[in-house]
C-alpha positions in Angstrom: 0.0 0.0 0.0 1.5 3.2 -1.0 1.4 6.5 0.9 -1.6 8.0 -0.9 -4.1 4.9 0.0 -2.5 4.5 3.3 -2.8 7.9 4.7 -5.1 9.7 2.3 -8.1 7.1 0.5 -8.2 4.4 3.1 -9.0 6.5 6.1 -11.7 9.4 4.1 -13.7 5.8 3.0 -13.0 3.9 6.8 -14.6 7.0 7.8 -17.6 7.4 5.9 -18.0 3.7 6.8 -18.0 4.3 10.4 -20.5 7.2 9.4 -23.2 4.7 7.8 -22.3 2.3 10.6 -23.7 4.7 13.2 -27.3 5.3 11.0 -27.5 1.1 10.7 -27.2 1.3 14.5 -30.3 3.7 15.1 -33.9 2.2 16.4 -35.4 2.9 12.9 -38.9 2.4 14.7 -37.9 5.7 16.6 -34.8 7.8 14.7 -36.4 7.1 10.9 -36.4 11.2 10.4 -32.9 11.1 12.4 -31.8 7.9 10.0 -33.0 9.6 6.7 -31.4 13.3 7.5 -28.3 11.7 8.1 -28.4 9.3 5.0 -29.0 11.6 2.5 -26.5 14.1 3.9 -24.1 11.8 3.6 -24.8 10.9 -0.2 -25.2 14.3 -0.4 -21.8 15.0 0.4 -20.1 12.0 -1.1 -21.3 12.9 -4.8 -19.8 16.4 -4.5 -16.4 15.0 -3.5 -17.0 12.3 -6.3 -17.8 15.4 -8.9 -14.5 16.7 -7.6 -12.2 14.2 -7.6 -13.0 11.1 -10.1 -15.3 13.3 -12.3 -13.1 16.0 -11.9 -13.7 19.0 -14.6 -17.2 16.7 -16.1 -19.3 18.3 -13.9 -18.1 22.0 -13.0 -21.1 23.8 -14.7 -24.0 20.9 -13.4 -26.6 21.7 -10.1 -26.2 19.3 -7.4 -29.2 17.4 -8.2 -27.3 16.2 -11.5 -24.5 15.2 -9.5 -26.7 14.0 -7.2 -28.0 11.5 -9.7 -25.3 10.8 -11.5 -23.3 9.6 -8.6 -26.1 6.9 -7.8 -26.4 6.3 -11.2 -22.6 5.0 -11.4 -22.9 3.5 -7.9 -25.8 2.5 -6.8 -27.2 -0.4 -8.9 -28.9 -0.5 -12.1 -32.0 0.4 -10.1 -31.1 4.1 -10.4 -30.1 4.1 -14.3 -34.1 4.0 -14.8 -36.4 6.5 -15.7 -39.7 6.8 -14.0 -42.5 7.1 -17.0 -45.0 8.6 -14.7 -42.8 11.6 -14.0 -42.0 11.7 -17.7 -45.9 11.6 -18.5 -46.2 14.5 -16.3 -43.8 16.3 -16.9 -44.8 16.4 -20.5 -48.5 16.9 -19.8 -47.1 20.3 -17.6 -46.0 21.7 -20.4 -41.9 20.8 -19.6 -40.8 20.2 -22.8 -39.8 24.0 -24.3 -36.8 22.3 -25.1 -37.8 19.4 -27.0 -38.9 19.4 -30.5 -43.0 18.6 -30.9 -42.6 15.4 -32.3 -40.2 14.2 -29.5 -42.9 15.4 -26.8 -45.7 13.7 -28.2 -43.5 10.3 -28.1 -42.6 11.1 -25.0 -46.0 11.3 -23.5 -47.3 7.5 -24.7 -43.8 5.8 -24.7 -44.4 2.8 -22.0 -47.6 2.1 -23.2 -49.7 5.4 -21.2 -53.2 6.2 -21.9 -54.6 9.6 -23.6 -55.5 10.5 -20.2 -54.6 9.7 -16.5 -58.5 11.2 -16.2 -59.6 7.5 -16.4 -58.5 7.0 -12.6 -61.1 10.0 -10.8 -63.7 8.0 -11.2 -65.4 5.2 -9.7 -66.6 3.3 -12.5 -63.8 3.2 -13.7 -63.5 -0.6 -14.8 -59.2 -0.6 -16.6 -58.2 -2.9 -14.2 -54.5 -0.6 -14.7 -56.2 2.2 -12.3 -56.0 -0.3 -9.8 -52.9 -1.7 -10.2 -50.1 -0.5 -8.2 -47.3 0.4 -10.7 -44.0 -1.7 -10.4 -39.8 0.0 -11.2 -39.9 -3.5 -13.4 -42.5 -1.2 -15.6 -40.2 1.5 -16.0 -37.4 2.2 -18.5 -33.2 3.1 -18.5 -32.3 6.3 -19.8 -30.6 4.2 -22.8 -33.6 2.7 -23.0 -36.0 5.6 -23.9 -33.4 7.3 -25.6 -32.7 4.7 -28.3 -36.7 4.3 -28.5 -36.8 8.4 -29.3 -34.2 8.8 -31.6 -35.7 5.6 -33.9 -39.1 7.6 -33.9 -37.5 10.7 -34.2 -34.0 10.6 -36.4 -33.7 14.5 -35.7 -33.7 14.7 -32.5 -30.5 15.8 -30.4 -29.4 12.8 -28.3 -27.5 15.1 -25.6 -31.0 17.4 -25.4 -33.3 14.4 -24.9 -30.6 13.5 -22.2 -30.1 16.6 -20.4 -34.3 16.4 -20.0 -34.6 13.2 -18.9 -31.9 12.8 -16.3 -34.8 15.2 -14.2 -36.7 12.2 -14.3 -34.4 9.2 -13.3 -34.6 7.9 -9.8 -31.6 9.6 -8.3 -32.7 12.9 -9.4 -36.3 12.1 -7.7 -35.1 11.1 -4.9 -32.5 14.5 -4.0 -35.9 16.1 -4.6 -38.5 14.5 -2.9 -36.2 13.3 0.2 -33.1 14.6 0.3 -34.2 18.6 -0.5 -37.8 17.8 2.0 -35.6 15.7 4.8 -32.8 18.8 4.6 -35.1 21.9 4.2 -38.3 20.8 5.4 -37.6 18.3 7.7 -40.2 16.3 6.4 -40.3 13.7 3.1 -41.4 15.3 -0.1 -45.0 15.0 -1.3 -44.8 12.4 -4.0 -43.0 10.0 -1.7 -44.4 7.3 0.7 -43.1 5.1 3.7 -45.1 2.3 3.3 -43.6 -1.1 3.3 -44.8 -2.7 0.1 -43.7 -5.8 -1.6 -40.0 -5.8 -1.5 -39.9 -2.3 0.1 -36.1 -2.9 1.9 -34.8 -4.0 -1.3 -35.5 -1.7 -3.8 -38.1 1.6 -4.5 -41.6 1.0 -4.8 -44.8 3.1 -6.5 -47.9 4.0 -4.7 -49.5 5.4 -7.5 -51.1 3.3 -10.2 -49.6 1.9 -13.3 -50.5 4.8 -15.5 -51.5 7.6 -12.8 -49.6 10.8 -12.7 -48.3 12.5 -11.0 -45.9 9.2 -9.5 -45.5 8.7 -5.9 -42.5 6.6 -5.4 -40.8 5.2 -1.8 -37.4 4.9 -1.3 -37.3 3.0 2.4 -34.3 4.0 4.7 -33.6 0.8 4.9 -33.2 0.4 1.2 -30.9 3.5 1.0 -29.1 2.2 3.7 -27.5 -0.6 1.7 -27.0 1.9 -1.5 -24.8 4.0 0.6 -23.0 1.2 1.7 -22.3 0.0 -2.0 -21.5 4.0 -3.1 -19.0 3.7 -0.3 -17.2 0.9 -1.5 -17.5 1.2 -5.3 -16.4 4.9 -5.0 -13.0 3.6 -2.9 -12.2 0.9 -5.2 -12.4 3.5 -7.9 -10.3 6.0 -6.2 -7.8 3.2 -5.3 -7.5 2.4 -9.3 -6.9 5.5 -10.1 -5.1 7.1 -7.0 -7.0 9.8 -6.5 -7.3 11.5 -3.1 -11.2 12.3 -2.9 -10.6 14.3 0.1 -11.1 18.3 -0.2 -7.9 20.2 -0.5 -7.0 22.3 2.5 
């Protein structure tokens, strides 16, 4: 071990480590609000260093929900490389889509298989069996995904536009929104979240909105984050071993 792992990698990630030790350790019966502030603090503050030191000079000009996102999106699982339709249905719907040429929005708005209208779910004769139907992330697409699927409807399109927009809508970028902004700022979770426990709640994000219904409502249980920040931690060292760089700040 050379003197840059030994006194400068290893000890910043044997810290953060002890860090997410100490929010496994709370009664999350009792400290959840405690748990969650702490958590998302913490991947909060590891992305910036990350944006610093392995993505140095990539993301000087993005916000810190981009950075947010893309650091989960590297580390945390294939889970957060998808796009939640729902929030791409509404976002379309509000009128989001200045950017975006016409015929991109209008894909945009049915890709995944959405109705005309999320109308169909105010009423109670309603008989789609889909406005009953809790939604699944196994309904959802990657970025890749839907941008592939664009840019074969829509040859003109600009691939790094269509990007830009729909990073806004990937999980990571939902979830410095609707938890890490609301636990930080509001001290509360965001509106379009939920802490129920739901099939396979600890193990990966979960809808409480139906298949088709806008705008989503997505949960992203403590517990579940938990064991994301735990494989940030480690996939972020091993990176930084690789390449020997020092994540720490300068002083």
């Amino acid at each position: 071990m050379n003197q840059i792992e030994l006194y400068r990698i290893k000890p910043f990630f044997d810290w953060w480590r002890r860090k997410q030790a100490f929010i496994n350790s709370l009664d999350l019966s009792e400290q959840r609000y405690e748990a969650n502030a702490l958590l998302y603090t913490s991947l909060d503050a590891l992305s910036n260093h990350w944006a610093k030191s392995i993505r140095k000079g990539k993301y000087d000009k993005s916000g810190k929900r981009i950075i947010f996102n893309a650091f989960l999106a590297s580390y945390g699982g294939d889970i957060f490389k998808l796009v939640s339709l729902p929030d791409v249905w509404h976002r379309v719907t509000q009128g989001e889509v200045s950017k975006l040429p016409m015929d991109v929005s209008v894909f945009l708005r049915a890709i995944g298989g959405c109705k005309a209208t999320s109308a169909l779910y105010e009423y109670e004769d309603d008989l789609d069996m889909d406005a009953y139907t809790t939604r699944s992330i196994s309904d959802d697409l990657s970025l890749d995904d839907i941008v592939n699927q664009t840019l074969t409807s829509s040859p003109n399109a600009i691939q790094s536009q269509l990007e830009e927009w729909l990073v806004y809508s990937q999980y990571g970028a939902i979830v410095y929104k609707q938890l890490r902004n609301a636990y930080i700022h509001e001290g509360q979770p965001g509106k379009r979240t939920h802490d129920f426990k739901l099939c396979d709640w600890e193990e990966k994000p979960t809808y409480r909105s139906s298949v088709y219904g806008t705008p989503p409502v997505m949960g992203f249980s403590v517990e579940f984050m938990l064991g994301v920040l735990k494989q940030c931690i480690d996939e972020f060292e091993a990176e930084a071993l690789k390449l020997q760089i020092d994540p720490a700040p300068s002083k």
